[in-house]
N, C-alpha and C positions, 0 to 999 in steps of 0.2 A: 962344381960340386956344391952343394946347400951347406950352409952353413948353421951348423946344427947348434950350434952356444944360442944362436937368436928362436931357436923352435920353442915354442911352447904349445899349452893347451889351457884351452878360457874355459875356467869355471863358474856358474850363480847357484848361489843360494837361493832353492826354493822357499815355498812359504810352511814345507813340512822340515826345512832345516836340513836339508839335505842338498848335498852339491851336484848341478847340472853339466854334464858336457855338454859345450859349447863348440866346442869343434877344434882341429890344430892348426895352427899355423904359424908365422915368422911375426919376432914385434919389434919393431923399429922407434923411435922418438922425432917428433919435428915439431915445429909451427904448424899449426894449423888456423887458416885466414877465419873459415866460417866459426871455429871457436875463443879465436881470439886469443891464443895462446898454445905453449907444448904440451904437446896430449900424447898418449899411447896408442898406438898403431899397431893391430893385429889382422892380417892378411890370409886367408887361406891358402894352404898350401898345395891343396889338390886345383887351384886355379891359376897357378903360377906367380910370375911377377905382380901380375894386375887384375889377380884374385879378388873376391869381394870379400870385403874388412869384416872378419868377427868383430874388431872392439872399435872403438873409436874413441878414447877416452881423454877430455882434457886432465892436469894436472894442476889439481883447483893447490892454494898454498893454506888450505884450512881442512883439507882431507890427508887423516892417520893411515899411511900407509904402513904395513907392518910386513917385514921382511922372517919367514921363518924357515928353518930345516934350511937352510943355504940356499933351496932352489923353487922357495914360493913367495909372493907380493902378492900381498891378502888386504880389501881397503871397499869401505862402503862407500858409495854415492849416492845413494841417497836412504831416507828410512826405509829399513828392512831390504834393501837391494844391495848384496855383499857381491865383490867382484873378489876373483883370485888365476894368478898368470902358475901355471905349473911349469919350470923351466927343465929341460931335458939336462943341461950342460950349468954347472955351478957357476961358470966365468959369463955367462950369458945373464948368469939372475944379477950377479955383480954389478954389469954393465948398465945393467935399468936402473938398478937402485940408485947409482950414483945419476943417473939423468933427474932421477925424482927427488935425489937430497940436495942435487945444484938446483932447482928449479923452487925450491922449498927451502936454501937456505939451510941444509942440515948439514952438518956431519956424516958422513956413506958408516962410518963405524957406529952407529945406533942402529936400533931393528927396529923403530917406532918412529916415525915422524911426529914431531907437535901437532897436539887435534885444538882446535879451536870454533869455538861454536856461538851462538847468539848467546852473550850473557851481556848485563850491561857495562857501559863502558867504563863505569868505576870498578866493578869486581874486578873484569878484564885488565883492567892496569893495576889495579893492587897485586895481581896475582902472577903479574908477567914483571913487576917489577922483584914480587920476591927472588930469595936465590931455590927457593926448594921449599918442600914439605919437611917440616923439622917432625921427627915421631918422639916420642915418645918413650922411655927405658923401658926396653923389653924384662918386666920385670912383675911379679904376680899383684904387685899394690896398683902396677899403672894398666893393666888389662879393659879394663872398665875404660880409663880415659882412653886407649887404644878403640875398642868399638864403637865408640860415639864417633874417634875421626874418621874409621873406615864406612860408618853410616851416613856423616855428616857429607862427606867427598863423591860417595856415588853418584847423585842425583847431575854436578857439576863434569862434565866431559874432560877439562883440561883439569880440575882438581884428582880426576880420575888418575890419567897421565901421569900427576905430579905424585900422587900415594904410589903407583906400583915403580915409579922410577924407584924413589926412597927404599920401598922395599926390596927391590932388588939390590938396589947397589949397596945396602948395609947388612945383605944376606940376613935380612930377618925371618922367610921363614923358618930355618934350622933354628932358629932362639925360638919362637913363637913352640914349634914341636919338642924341643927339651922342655918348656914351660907344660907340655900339654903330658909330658911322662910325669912331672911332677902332682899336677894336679892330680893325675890317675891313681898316683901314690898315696897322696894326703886325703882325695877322696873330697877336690875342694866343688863340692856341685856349681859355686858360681864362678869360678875360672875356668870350667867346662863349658860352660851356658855361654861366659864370654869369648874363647874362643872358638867355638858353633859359629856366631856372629862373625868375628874376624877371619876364620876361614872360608865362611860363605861367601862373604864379600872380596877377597881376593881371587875367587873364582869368577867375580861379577867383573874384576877387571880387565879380563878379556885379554892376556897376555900371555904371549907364547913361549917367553923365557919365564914367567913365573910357572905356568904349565911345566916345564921341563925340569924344574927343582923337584916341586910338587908331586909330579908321577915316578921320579928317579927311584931306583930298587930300595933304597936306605928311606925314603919319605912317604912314599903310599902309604904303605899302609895304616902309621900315623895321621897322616892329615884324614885317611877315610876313618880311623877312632875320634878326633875330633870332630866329625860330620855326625856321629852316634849321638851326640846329647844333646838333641834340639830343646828348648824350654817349652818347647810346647806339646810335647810329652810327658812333661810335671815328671820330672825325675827320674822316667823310664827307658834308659839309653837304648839304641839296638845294636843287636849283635851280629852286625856286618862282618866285624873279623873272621868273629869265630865262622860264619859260613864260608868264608872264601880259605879259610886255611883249615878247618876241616871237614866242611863238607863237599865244599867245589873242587874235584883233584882234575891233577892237569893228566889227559890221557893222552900219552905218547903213543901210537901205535906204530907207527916209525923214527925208532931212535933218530933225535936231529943234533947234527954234530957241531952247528953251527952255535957256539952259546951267544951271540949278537942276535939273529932268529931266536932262538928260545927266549931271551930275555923279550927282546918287540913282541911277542906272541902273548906273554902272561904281563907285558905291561898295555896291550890294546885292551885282553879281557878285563881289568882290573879299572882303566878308565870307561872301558862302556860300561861296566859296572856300578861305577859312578854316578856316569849319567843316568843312567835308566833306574836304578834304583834306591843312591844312596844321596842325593843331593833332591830336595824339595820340588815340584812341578813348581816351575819358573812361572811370574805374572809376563803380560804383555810385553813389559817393561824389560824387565829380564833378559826375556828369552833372546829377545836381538842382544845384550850384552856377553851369551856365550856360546855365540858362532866363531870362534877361535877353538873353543871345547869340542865343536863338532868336527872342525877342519883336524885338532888334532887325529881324529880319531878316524878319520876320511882316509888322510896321506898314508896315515899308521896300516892301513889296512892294505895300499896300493903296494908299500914295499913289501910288509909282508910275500903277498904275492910272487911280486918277481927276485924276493930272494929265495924263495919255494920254487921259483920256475928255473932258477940256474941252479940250482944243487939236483944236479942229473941221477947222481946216487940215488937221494933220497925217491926220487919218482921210481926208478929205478924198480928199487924195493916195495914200492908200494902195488904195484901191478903183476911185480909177479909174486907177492904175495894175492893177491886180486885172484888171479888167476890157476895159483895152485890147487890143487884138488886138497889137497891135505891140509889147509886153513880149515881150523874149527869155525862153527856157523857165526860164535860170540866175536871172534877174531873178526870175520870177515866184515859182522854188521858195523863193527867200530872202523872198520876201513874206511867202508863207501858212504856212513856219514860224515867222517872226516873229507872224504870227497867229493861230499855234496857240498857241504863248507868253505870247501877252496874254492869250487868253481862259484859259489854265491860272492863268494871275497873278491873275484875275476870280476863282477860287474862293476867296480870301481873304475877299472883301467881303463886307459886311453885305448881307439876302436884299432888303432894298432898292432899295441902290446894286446889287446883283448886276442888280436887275431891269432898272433906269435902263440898265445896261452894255448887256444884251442887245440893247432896244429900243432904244438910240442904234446897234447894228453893223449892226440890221433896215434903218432910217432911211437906213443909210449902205449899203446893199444888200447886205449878206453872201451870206446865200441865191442871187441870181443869179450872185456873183463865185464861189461853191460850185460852181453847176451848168458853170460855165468849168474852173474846176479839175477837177471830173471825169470833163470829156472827155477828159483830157491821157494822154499813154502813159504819161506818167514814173510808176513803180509807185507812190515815194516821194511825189513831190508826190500823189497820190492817196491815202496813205495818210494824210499830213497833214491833209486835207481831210475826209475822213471823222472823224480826232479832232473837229477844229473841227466837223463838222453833230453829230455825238454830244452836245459839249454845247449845241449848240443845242435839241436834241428831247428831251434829258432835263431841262432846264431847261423850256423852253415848250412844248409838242407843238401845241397852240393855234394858236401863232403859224408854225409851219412848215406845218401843214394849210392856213392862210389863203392864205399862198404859196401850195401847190403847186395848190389850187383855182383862186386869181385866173390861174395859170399855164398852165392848162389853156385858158380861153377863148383864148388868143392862138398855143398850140405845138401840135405836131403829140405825139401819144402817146410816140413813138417818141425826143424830147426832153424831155421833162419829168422835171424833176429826180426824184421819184421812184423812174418807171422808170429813171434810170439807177443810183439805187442796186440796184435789183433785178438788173440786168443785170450788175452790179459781184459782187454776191453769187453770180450764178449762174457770173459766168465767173473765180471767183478761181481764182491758180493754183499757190497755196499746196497743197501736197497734205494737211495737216492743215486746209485751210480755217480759219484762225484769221482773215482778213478777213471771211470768209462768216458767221461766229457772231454777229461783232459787227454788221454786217447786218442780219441777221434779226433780231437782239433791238432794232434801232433801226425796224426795220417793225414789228414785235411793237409797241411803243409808239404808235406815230403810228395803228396798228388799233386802241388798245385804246379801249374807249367807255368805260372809267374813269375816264380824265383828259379827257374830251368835255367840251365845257360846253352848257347849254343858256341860250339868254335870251329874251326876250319876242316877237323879232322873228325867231328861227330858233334849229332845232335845227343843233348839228355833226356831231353821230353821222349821223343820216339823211342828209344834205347831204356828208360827208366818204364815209362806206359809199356813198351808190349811185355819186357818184365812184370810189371807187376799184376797185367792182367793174366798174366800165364802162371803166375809160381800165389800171387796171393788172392785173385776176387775171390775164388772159390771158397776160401777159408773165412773170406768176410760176410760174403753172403750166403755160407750154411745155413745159421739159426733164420734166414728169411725162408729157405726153400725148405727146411724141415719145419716152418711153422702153416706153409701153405699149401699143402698137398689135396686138400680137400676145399668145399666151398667155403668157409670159415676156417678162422686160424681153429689151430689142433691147442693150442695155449694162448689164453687171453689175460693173464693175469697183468698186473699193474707193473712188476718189474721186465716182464718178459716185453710189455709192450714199449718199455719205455726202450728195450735195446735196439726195437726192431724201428723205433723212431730213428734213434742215433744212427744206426744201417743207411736206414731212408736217406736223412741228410746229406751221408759222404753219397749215397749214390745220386742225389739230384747234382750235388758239385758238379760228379762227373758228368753229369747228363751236359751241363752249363757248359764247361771247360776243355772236355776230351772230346775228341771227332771221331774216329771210326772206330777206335777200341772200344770205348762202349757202347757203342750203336750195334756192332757185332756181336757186343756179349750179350745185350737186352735181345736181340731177335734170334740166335744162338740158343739161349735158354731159355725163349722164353719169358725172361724175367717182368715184364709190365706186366700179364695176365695173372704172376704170382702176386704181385705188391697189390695189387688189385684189387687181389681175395681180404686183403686189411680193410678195405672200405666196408664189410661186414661187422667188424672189431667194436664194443662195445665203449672200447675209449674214443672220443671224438677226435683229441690229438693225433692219436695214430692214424685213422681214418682221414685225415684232413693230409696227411705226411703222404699218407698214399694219391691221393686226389694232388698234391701238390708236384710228386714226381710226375704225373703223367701229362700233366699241365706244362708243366717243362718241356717233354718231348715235344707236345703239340706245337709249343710257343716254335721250337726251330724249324718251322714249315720244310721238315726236309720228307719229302715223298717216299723213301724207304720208310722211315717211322709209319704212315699215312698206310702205306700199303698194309703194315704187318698186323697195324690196328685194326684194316678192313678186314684182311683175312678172316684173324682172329677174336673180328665183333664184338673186342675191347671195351669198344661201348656200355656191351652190356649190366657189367656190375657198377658204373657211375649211374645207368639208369635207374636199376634197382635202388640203389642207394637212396635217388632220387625222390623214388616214389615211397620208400620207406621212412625215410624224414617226414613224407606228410607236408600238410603246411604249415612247418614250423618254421620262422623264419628267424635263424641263425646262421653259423658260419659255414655249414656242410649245406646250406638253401643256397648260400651267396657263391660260393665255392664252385659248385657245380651247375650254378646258372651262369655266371663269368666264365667257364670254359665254354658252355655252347655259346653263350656270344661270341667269343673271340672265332670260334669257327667261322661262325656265320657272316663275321665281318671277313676274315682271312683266310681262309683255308677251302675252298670248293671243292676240291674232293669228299671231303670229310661229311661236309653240305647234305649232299647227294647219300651218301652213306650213311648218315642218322634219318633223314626224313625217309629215303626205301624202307629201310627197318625198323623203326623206333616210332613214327609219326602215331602211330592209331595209339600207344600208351600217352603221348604227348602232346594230342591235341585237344586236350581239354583244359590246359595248365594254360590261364589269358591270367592272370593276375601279375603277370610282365609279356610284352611282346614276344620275347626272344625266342620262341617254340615257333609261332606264326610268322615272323621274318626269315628263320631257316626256311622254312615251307615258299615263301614268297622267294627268296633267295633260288632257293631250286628250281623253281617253276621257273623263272629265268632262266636258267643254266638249260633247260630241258627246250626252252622257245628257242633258243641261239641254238643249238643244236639243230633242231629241225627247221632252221631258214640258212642254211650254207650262203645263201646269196646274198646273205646281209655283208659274210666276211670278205667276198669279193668287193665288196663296195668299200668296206676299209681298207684293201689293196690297193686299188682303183686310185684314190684319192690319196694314197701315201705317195705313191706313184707322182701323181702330182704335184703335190707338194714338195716332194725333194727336188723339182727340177725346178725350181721356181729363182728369180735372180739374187744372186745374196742383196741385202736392204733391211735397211731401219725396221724393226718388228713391232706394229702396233700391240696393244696390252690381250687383245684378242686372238693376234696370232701368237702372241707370246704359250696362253693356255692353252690352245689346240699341239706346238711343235713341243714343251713342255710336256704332255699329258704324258704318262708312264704306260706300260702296256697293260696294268692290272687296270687303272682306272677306265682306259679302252674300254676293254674285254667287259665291266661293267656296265658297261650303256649300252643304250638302244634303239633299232631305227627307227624316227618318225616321219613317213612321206605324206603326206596329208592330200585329199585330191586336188584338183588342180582341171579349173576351164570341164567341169560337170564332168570329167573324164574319168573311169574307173580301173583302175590297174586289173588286169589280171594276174588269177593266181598261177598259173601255169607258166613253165618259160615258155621265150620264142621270140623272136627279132625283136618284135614292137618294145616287149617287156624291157627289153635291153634299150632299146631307144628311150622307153622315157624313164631309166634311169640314169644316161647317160647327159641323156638336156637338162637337167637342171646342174650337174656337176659341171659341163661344159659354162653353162652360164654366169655359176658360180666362179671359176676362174677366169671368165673375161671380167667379170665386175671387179674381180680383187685387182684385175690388173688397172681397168681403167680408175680403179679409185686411188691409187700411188701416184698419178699422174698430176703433176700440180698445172697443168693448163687448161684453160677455163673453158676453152674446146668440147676438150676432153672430159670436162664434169660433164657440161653439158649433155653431151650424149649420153655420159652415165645416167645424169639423170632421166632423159627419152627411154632408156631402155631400162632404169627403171619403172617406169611409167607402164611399161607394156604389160598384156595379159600374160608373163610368164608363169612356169609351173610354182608356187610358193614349194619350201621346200625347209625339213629341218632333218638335219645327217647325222650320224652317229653312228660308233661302230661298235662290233660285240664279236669275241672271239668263242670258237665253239668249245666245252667243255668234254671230253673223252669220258662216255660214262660207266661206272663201276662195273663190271659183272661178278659178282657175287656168288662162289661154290654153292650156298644154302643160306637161309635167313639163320637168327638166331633163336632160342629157345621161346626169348620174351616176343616172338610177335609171330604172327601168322604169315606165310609170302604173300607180298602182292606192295605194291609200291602204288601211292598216292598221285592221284591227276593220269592214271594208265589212260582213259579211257580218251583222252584228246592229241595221244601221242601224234596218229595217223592224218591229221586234220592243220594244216600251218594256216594261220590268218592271213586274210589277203592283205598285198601291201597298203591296201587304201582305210584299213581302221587301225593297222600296228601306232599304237598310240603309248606311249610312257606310261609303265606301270606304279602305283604307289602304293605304296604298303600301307596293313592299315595302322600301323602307330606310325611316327617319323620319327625317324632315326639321325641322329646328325650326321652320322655317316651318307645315308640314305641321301641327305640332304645337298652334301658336298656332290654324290653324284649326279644327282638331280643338274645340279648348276653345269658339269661339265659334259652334261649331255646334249646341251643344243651345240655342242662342232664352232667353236667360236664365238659365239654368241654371246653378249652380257645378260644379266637376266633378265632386264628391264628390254629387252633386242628380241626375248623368246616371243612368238606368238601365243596370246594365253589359251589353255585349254581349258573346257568347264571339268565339272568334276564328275560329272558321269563318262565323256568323254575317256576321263584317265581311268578312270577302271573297266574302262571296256577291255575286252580283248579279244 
């Protein structure tokens, strides 16, 4: 079993003064070789025995470790880098600290190790031979000498040490706060002025038992009247009291029985009150001298917590008042701010106890007393409300899907807490939509199948997706289909576009993340032809949101998408668009010329289906390639088609090549057995004539025979060229020598071309290059095509079209040649 006295959790201090989880694990004490001494050992515990070390800490004998609350060791290492061990078990914190006072020479019964720091070595022994800091008689004549020593001491780290021993152990501040009722009495302005000074400065000390006098129920509020009369408000004290005792009341809305909780409760507000507003913006200097200040108020806020989390009553009470119908609306808003509260105070704890928090709020019904909250009008309590489910679904996503599934069997659509976040999102009435953002990023999570889990007995993704595409898209994607029923949205205003953006978003996620649910649901309704009609939309934003969902589809080259586009000549409103922009060249120019590139490079169905229909509005747009390379791109696709007996010959030759002996593979056979099928299906035959002989174009034995000799040939040369005997070159070389046919190979797969119910609106029927369909070029001029801009793309295939061949290996062709055809 683990032995929980040694469990802790490593905290740092950031540089906004706030304490980091580091993570938990077990801290052991040893030697350590590479630091030359005993150090601090912190292991994670989620790795086991021989987990990887959170900490690694030597135990220098010049670093102030301070032991506070029985179960923390809080200690800088270096400037502004504070460390602190939070121990689960008291006898565990015990155990270190006495490792740290034997290694340092202390006493285990102090909470402060001696700090020791560069001063020089005469102070240093004056100071370590005194016995102590002698103070001064707490008394109204010596006040003045009292501020100059606690001014004088600061700046000195171990003089620091040496003032707050003294003060502690002669219980001077209780003298110091009867001197300061006094003055308040007589109305002595500079015994005010000087203890301002000496209280500030004992807070500069940085000490966790002077803290616990200081904040005690009987000293607060005292020490915060001597924080009121700085001098540097020339005699104008503030009246801190009076706010916290009559205007700041403590609102109980669940009686707490516990008075140890109520006291830590008004003495946490009381020190952050402190800090934040009754003690001076700290200098540089400072600020690292009161991160004790901050830790108090850290720890203070973690018990809080968990002694709110074991008093089952009080939760008890709070949810079902939550939950009763007969809570007045005042009643209720102080509830679920007090419950926003808690769970913000829950970000303190260890990811543990965080977890235990959560699923004790589930237990106690959060979720359904959520879905009560917001139904309510009140903006504010709905705003509250929505805090509180945020951290629920950034914390669990898990555990809110479980809900709003189990929630489903027993409500109506129309209630289910989901869609009423959706409904919230759609109808904020914020005109920057700042409810709506955070919304949509809290659906974004609970969609995402990132954070899904799967286990033995069910998936969540599938189970959670066809849910939510059955009981919620329709509610999310209303305000889209009621805004696109016509050629243009029916509402174009600045808020309404901005919703229909936010829509856009979650549905590209989906486009991105989900597989066939919404592949189903977009060709089911419809839905791309509707997002579409945005790219008319007067805001460039939205329009660009539209252009980017469809761009998404494109991008997952899955052939139902492709199909539904052809159908439905989808196309059409990006063309428009197109030509509507003009040439202006901004981000709906770039937008919608990067999606026909990426066809052009990717997608050949698609190919085929913008140049059939689209080419006559489009071929006049040369101030980029990419309209002319689709064009070029097709007329390929449409040559490979009408020479079938190209693809036999990349048969032919696969054929042989898979029978070939396994063996070391030169760099060019590497890129021929390498090439992938799409890069195939890209190239093209080049048989060049051979010995004044002219192919013909018709089949029939012969044809077949001279394309069979040069392929034959080609495999006895590869054979005789592996052969390392000199024989063997030899001949290679003879029958290189000979008149055989020169030859350069390539393959191209045929493309299945669209048929088309009717053209679209924007173009007249008839498809470009008709008139060459009936006519295949005979084998003896099929020559490499080249587009007229180059493409680097273009260029890669260029190279992998001569069939093995390096390029400096290709025979060259002139440039009339290449564009013949």
């Amino acid at each position: 079993m683990t032995d929980t006295r040694r469990r802790v959790k490593v905290y740092t201090l950031n540089e906004d003064r706030q304490w980091d989880d580091r993570g938990t694990g077990h801290v052991s004490s040893g030697y350590v070789e590479r630091l030359k001494g005993m150090s601090l050992l912190v292991r994670a515990e989620s790795d086991g025995e021989s987990g990887s070390l959170l900490l690694e800490s030597k135990i220098n004998p010049n670093t102030a470790y301070q032991k506070q609350q029985d179960t923390l060791i809080v200690w800088s290492e270096a400037e502004n880098y504070d460390l602190a061990l939070s121990f689960q078990e008291k006898a565990g914190c015990d155990e270190i600290w006495e490792k740290i006072c034997q290694v340092q020479g202390k006493d285990p019964s102090v909470d402060i190790t001696q700090e020791l720091v560069d001063e020089s070595e005469e102070e240093r022994f004056d100071d370590m031979s005194s016995p102590g800091l002698e103070l001064p008689p707490c008394e109204l004549g010596h006040l003045e000498e009292l501020a100059e020593l606690v001014a004088s001491s600061l700046p000195s780290p171990l003089r620091r040490e040496k003032l707050a021993l003294a003060v502690e152990n002669e219980g001077y501040i209780r003298k110091l706060l009867e001197l300061f009722r006094q003055c308040e009495d007589l109305e002595n302005a500079d015994g005010l002025h000087h203890l301002y000074e000496i209280v500030k400065g004992i807070f500069l000390l940085n000490r966790t038992a002077l803290f616990e006098v200081m904040f005690s129920e009987e000293c607060i509020m005292d020490v915060i009247g001597c924080l009121e009369h700085d001098p540097a408000l020339g005699g104008l004290p503030r009246r801190h009291r009076d706010f916290l005792t009559k205007t700041a009341r403590f609102k109980e809305v669940i009686p707490i029985g516990d008075p140890e909780l109520r006291a830590k409760i008004h003495q946490t507000y009381r020190v952050q009150y402190i800090q934040d507003m009754v003690l001076p913006t700290p200098s540089v200097f400072e600020e690292n001298m009161l991160s004790t200040l901050h830790s108090f108020i850290f720890f203070n806020k973690v018990e809080i917590v968990g002694m709110l989390q074991d008093d089952e009553k009080f939760l008890t009470d709070l949810f079902a008042q939550l939950t009763d119908e007969a809570t007045d609306d005042d009643k209720r808003h102080e509830l679920v701010n007090f419950l926003k509260e808690f769970c913000a105070f829950s970000q303190t704890l260890q990811p543990q106890n965080r977890d235990t928090f959560f699923k004790t709020l589930s237990n106690m019904g959060i979720l359904p007393a959520l879905e009560v909250i917001l139904g309510m009008d009140d903006v504010q309590v709905r705003g509250a409300a929505t805090d509180i489910f945020s951290y629920l679904v950034e914390y669990n996503p898990s555990m809110v899907r479980e809900f709003i599934m189990q929630e489903s069997q027993q409500n109506d659509d129309d209630i289910l807490l989901i869609n009423l976040i959706i409904e919230h999102m759609i109808c904020d009435s914020d005109p920057e939509l700042g409810g709506a953002v955070q919304l949509m990023g809290l659906l974004r999570t609970l969609v995402d199948p990132e954070n899904m889990m799967a286990t033995a007995n069910k998936t969540e993704k599938t189970e959670f997706l066809s849910f939510f595409y059955k009981h919620c898209m329709h509610v999310l994607s209303a305000p889209l289909l009621a805004n696109t029923t016509d050629d243009k949205p029916s509402r174009d205003d600045f808020q309404t576009s901005q919703l229909l953006a936010l829509i856009l978003e979650l549905l590209t996620f989906c486009v991105e993340h989900h597989t066939y649910h919404i592949k189903n649901y977009i060709i089911n309704k419809d839905i791309l032809r509707r997002v579409l009609v945005l790219t008319a939309s007067q805001h460039a934003f939205l329009a660009l949101c539209a252009l980017r969902f469809m761009r998404r589809i494109i991008g997952l080259k899955d052939e139902f998408y492709n199909r539904y586009i052809m159908k439905n000549f989808l196309f059409e409103p990006v063309v428009k668009a197109f030509l509507n922009n003009g040439a202006r060249y901004n981000l709906m120019n770039s937008a919608i010329i990067e999606m026909f590139e990426y066809v052009r490079v990717d997608v050949k169905s698609l190919t085929a289906h913008i140049v059939e229909n689209y080419w006559k509005v489009l071929e006049d747009v040369d101030y980029v390639q990419t309209f002319k390379g689709l064009k070029l791109r097709y007329e390929q696709q449409r040559e490979r088609q009408d020479n079938p007996k190209l693809d036999s010959m990349r048969s032919i030759l696969r054929n042989h090549r898979f029978r070939r002996d396994a063996r070391t593979l030169d760099d060019d056979e590497e890129m021929w057995f390498n090439a992938d099928e799409e890069e195939l299906e890209d190239c093209e035959a080049v048989v060049p004539p051979s010995d004044n002989k002219t192919t013909k174009a018709s089949g029939g034995a012969g044809e077949n025979e001279d394309l069979m000799d040069p392929i034959s040939k080609f495999m006895e040369r590869k054979k005789l060229k592996d052969s390392d005997d000199k024989e063997v070159l030899g001949k290679s070389s003879s029958l290189s020598g000979r008149q055989s046919p020169s030859f350069k190979l390539s393959f191209s797969g045929s493309t299945t071309k669209t048929s088309l119910s009717s053209p679209p609106a924007l173009l007249r029927p008839g498809s470009p290059g008709s008139g060459a369909k009936g006519s295949p070029p005979t084998a003896a001029t099929v020559t490499t095509k080249v587009g007229l801009v180059d493409y680097p793309d273009d260029d890669e295939e260029d190279e992998e079209d001569v069939g093995g061949m390096s390029k400096e290996e290709t025979p060259p062709l002139s440039k009339k040649s290449k564009l013949s055809s």
